[in-house]
N, C-alpha and C positions, 0 to 999 in steps of 0.2 A: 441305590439309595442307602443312606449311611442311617444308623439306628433312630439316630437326633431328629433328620428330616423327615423319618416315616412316623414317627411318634409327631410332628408338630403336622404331619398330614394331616393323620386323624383327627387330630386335635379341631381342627380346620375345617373339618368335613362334620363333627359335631355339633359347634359352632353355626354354622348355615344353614344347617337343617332347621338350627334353633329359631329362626324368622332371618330378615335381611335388615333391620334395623338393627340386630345385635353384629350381625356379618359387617356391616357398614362399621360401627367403633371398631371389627377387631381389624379390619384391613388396613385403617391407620398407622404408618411408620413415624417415627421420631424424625425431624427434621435433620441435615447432619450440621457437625457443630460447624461455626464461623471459625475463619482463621485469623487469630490474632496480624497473623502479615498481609495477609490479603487485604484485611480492613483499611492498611496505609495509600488510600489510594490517593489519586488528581487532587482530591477536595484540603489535603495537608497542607498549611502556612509552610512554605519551608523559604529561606533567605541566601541561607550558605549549605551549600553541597558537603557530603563527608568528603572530599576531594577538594573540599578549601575557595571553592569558586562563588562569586556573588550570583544573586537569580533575583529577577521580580517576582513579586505578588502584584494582583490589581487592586485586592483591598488593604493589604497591607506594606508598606513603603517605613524604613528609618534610615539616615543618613547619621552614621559615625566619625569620629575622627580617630586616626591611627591613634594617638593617645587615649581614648575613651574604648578603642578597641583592647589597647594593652593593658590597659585597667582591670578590662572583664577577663582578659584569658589571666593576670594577675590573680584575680577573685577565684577561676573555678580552681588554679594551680595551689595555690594555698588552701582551699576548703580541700581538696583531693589529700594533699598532706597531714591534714587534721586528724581526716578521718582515715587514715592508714594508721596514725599515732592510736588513735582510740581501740581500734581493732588492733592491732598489736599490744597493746596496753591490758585490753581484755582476756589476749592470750596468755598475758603472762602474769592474772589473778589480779591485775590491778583495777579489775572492773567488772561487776557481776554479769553485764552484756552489754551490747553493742549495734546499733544499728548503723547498717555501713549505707551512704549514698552517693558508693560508685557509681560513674555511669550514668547519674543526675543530676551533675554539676551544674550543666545549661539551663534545665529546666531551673533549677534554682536560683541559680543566680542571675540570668534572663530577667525573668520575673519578679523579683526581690528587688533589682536595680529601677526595675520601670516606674515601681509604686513612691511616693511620698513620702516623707517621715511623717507626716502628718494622718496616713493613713494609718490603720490598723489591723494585724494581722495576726489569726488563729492560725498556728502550726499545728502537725502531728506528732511524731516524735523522728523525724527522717531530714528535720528540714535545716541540717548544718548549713547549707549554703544561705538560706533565708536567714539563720541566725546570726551570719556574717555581714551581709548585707544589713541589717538592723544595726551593726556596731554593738552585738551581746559578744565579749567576750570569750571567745570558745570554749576555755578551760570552763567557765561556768556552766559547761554542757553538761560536763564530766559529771558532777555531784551525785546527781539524780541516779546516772548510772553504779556511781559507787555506792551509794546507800546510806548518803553524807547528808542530802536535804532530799527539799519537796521540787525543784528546779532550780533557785541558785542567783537568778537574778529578777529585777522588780520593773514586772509588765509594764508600768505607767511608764517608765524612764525611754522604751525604746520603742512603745509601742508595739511590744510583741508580746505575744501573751506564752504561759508555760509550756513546755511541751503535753502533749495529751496519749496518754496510752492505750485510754478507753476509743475502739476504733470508732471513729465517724463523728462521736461526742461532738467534737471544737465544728463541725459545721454549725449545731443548734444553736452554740454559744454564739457564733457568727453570724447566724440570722437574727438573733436577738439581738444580739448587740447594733448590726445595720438599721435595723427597726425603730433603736433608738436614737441612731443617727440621724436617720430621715427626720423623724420629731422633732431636734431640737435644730436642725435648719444646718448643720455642718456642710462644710465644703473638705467631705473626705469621702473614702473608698474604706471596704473594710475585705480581707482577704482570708477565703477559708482552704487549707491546705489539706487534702486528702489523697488516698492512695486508689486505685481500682479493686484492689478487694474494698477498702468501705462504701464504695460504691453501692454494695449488697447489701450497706445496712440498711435499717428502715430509719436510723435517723438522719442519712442523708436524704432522704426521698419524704424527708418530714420538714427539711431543713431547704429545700426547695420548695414546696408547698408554701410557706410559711413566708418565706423572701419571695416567690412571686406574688402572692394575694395584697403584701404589704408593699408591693413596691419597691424592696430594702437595697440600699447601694451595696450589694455584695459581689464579690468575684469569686467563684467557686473555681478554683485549679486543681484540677485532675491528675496526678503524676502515673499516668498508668504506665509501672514500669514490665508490663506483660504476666508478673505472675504475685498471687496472694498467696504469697509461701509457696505453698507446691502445687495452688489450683492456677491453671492458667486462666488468661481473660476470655479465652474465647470459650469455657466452663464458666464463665458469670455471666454472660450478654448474647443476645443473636445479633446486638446493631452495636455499630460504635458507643463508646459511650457519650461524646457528645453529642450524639441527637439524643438523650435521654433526655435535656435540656428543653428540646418542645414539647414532649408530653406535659411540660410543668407551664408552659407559654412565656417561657426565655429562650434566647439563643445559644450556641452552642459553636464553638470553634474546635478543631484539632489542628495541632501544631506539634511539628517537628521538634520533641523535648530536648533532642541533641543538639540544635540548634540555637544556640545563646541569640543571634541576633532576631530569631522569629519570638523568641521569649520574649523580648523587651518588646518587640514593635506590638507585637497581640497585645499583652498587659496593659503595657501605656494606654492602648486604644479602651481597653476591655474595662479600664480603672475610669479613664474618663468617661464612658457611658455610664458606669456607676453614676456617680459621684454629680454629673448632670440630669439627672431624677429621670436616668429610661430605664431603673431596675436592675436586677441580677445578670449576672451574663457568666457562663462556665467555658472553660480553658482545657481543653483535654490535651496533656504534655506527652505527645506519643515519645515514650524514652525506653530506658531497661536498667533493669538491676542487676549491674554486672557481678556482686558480690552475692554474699547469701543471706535472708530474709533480714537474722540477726545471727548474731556469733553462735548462735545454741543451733543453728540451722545448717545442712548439708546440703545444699544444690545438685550437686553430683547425682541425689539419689531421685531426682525426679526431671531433669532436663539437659539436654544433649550437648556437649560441646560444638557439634559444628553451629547450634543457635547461637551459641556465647562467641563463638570465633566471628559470626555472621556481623554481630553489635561490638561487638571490637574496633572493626573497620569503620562504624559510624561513631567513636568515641567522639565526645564532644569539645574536648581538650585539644586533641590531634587536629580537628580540623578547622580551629581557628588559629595555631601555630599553622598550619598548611598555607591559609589565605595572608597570614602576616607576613612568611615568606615570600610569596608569590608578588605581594602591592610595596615588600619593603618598609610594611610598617612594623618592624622591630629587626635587632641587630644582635651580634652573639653578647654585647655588654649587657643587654637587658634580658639575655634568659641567664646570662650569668646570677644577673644582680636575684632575680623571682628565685633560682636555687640555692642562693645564700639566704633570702629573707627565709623558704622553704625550710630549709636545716635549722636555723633559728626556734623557726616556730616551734618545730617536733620539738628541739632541746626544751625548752619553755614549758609545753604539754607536760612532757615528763615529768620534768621538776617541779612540776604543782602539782599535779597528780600524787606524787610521792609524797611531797608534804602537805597535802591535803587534812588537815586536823577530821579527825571522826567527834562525831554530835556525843552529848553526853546520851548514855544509855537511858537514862530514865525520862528526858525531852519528849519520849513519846506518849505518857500519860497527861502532859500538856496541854491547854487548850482544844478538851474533848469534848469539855461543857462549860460554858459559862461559870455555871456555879459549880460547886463540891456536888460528887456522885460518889455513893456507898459502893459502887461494884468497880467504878474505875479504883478509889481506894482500898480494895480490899486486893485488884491486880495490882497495882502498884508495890506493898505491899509483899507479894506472894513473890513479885521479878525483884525486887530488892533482896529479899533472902535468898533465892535460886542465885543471884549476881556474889552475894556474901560468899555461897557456900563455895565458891572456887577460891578466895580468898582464905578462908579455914584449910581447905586441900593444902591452899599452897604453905601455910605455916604448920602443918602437921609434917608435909613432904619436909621442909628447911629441917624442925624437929628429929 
């Protein structure tokens, strides 16, 4: 017996002398944790195989056409390219950070193509494919990251609202905002986009609360891409997280996030139960975040290459090129053409990025208050001389 076990003997044998009602709490073990891969069982929407092959669902069915297929592997191939530009762009100081959404192409863009223009949708700050879908301009992603505005483009035009970097915030704003859908009699859906660490917040589980009691045409989409930064999901949950959905008395789906055509068919479905007054409904996007949280983040130091090699083989890009080959719905002219439009794009990125004007430095005492405040003008003020005094440097140095 090794020193640890004879000291927790004792310890043990103190304890039970102490009554058996105390004996009884201390015999209690921790449950062991859930495994994030184990939880992808039978009950997953999936459509297309990582091996490119068609599969039924019972409740879920969509029928494409090769064109409207080559549309979407279009959609995730250019947001893939965006967001390589941005992450490289990052690297080389042209961006304070970056959140990369390798690896969540399908989920996004699945799900972005299924909805409406007429619907409305809360992003986080991850949702470059959703942003494309909406027709926001990309480069206008960029801003926020540079430190050039507050987001860049105007929520009423596309129906998408800013990105959010307060985690979970944009669900409340999305059950509020459903709430007041329902009131005034719309025939819309309203989309709230989160990640499996906000999950953990309490203003999702407030913002569920809140859309079921009211009724609110919301679709709560999940991207659980397996880890919140470096805590994995099966350290936030013992159950999927779409049954967390019925303790709220909605329903709950998981779907295959690598899966662009299980995206669309769930959404569609899951938009029109909104939006026909049966309430909330949550989408859980089984995918993975193949890159790292944001540019300031290290993957390396908290999860294993053979997992990243394991989601590699399910990339969601790869396996609707796979199917396109196999049905001959597309030819090498049109992945010529998607790598020429691809180059484009990056060249484009760049060159606006680069010449991206910076806001005047003192914009930020702006619109703090309504009226004149004595403390904002006194900073004002104080960053005015502090901004001078480099100006004095530099004509002393010329001197």
């Amino acid at each position: 017996m090794t020193v640890e076990s004879s000291s927790a003997a004792r310890s043990t044998s103190r304890r039970n002398a102490g009554g058996g009602k105390q004996a009884a709490r201390t015999s209690r073990r921790p449950k062991p944790e859930p495994s994030a891969e184990s939880a992808a069982g039978p009950d997953m929407v999936q459509l297309l195989t990582p091996e490119g092959e068609r599969v039924e669902h019972p409740d879920y069915s969509i029928e494409v056409s090769a064109e409207e297929l080559r549309g979407l592997y279009r959609d995730m191939v250019l947001t893939r390219r965006f967001d390589a530009e941005a992450t490289a762009l990052q690297r080389q100081g042209e961006l304070g950070l970056w959140p990369s959404c390798l690896g969540q192409e399908a989920a996004q863009i699945g799900s972005g193509r299924a909805l409406r223009d007429t619907d409305y949708v809360f992003p986080t700050y991850r949702e470059h494919g959703v942003a494309w879908c909406r027709g926001v301009d990309p480069t206008l992603l960029l801003g926020m990251f540079r430190g050039v505005n507050h987001g860049g483009w105007d929520p009423n035009s596309n129906n998408f609202h800013l990105y959010t970097i307060v985690i979970g915030s944009q669900t409340l704003h999305a059950a509020g905002y459903a709430m007041g859908v329902a009131k005034d009699g719309a025939d819309m859906a309203v989309a709230a986009y989160f990640g499996d660490g906000a999950s953990s917040q309490g203003d999702v589980a407030e913002s569920f609360t809140f859309a079921a009691v009211y009724n609110a045409p919301v679709v709560f989409i999940c991207q659980n891409n397996q880890w919140a930064i470096s805590e994995p999901t099966a350290r936030q949950t013992r159950v999927p997280l779409y049954r967390r959905a019925q303790g709220f008395g909605f329903p709950g789906v998981r779907v295959d996030g690598n899966d662009v055509l299980a995206m669309l068919a769930v959404t569609k479905a899951a938009a029109e139960h909104a939006r026909t007054g049966q309430g909330p409904i949550l989408i859980e996007a089984f995918t993975y975040r193949m890159g790292a949280h944001t540019t300031s983040d290290d993957p390396t130091r908290y999860r294993r290459k053979e997992e990243l090699e394991a989601w590699e083989a399910k990339d969601p890009i790869l396996r609707v090129r796979r199917y396109l080959d196999r049905t001959g719905g597309a030819d090498d002219a049109f992945y010529a053409a998607i790598e020429e439009e691809s180059d484009a794009l990056g060249r484009r990125v760049r060159e606006v990025i680069r010449t991206m004007p910076d806001p005047d430095g003192m914009a930020i005492f702006e619109h703090v208050y309504a009226d004149g405040h004595s403390l904002v003008d006194e900073e004002r003020a104080g960053y005015a001389a502090y901004l001078a005094s480099f100006a004095d440097h530099a004509a002393h140095e010329g001197n």
